[in-house]
Structure formats: C-alpha cells, structure tokens
C-alpha beads as a LAMMPS data file, in Angstrom:
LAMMPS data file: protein, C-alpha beads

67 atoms
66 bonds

1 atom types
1 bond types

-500.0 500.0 xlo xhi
-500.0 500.0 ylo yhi
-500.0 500.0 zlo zhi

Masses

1 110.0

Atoms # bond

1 1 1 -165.304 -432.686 -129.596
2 1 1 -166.760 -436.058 -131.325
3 1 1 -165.968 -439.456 -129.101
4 1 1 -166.790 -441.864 -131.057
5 1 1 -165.616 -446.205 -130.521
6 1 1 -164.566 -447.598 -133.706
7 1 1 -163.483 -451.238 -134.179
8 1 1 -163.494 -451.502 -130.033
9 1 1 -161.439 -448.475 -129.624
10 1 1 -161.816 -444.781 -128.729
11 1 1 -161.375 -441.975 -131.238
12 1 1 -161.434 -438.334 -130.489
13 1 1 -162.310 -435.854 -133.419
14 1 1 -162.337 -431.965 -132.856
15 1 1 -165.152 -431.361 -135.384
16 1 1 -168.947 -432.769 -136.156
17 1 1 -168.471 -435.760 -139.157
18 1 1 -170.399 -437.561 -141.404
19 1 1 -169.710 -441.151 -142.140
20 1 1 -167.988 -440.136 -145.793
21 1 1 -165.212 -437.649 -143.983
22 1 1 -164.992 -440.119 -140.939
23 1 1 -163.495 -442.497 -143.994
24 1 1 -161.349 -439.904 -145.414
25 1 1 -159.755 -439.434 -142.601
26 1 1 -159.002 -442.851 -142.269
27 1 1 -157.724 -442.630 -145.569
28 1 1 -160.701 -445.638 -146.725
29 1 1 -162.475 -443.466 -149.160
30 1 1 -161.995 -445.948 -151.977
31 1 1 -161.731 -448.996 -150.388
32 1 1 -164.673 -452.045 -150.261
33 1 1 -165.831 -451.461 -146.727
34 1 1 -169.052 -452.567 -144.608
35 1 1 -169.873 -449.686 -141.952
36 1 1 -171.952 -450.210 -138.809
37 1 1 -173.092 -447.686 -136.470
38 1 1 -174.715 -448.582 -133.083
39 1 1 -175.514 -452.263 -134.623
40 1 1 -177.128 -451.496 -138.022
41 1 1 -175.307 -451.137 -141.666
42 1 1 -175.171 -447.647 -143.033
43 1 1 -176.140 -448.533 -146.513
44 1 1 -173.172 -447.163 -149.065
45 1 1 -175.403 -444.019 -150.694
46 1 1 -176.427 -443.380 -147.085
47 1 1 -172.095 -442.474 -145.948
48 1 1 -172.242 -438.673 -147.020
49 1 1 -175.545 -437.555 -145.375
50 1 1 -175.418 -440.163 -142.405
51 1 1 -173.958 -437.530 -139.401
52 1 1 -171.879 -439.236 -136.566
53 1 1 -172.863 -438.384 -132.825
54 1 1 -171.076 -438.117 -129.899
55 1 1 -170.935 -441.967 -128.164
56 1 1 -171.400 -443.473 -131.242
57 1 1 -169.860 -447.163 -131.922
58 1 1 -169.008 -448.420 -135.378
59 1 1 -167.467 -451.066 -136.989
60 1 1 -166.085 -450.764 -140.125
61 1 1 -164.519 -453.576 -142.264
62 1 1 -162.326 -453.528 -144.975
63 1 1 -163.320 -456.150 -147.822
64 1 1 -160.108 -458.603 -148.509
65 1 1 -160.230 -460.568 -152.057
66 1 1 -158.365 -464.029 -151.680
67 1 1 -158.812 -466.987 -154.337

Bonds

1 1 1 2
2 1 2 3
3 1 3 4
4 1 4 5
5 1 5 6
6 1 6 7
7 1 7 8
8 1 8 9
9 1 9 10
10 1 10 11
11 1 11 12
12 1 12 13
13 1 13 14
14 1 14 15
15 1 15 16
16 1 16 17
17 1 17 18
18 1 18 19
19 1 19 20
20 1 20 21
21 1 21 22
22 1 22 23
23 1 23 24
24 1 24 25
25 1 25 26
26 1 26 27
27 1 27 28
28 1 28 29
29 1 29 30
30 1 30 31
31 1 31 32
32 1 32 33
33 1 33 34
34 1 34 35
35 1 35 36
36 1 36 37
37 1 37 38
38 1 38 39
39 1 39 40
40 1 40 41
41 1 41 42
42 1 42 43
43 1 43 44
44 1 44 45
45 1 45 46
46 1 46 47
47 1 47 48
48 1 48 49
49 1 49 50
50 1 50 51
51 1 51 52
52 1 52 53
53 1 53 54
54 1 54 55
55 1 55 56
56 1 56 57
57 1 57 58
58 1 58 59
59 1 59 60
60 1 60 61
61 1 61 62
62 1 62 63
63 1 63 64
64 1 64 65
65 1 65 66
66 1 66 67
C-alpha cells in the first residue's frame, strides 16, 4: 500500500505509482498543473518516469485562467 499526503491530506493507494497515473487517477491528466514532491517541482517530461514512495508529500495545483 502507497501513503502518500497530497494538498495536506492523506491518500491511500493499493499499488506502486508514478506521478503520470497518480494524475489519472485524479482525473488531471490534461489539465495545467504544477506538481511538487517533498518541496521540489517535478518538471512536466519528468511525471511518467518520476515513481511515488511511500510518505511522500505533494502539492499539486491546478492552473486557473482569469482576465
């Protein structure tokens, strides 16, 4: 089981995750989103390859456009 904190709160997932399924889970696949993990960016062509551990804390926001 993966515990990882996301936006302040827990998340349990029954299988290992990369950043890319993480978001497709979360149904933000397509969206304009910043991810951090454990305090640094995970650079966009980085989400597919970049493998969650257990404990880890991200924050992920969603880009808003506004004029």
């Amino acid at each position: 089981m993966l515990q990882l904190t996301i936006n302040g709160q827990p998340q349990h997932f029954d299988k290992p995750l990369n950043v890319q399924q993480l978001l497709e889970c979360m149904s933000l696949q397509n969206k304009r989103i910043a991810v951090e993990r454990n305090g640094e960016i995970v650079p966009r062509s980085q989400f597919a390859v970049q493998a969650l551990s257990d404990g880890d804390r991200l924050e992920i926001v969603v880009a808003v456009g506004g004029g």
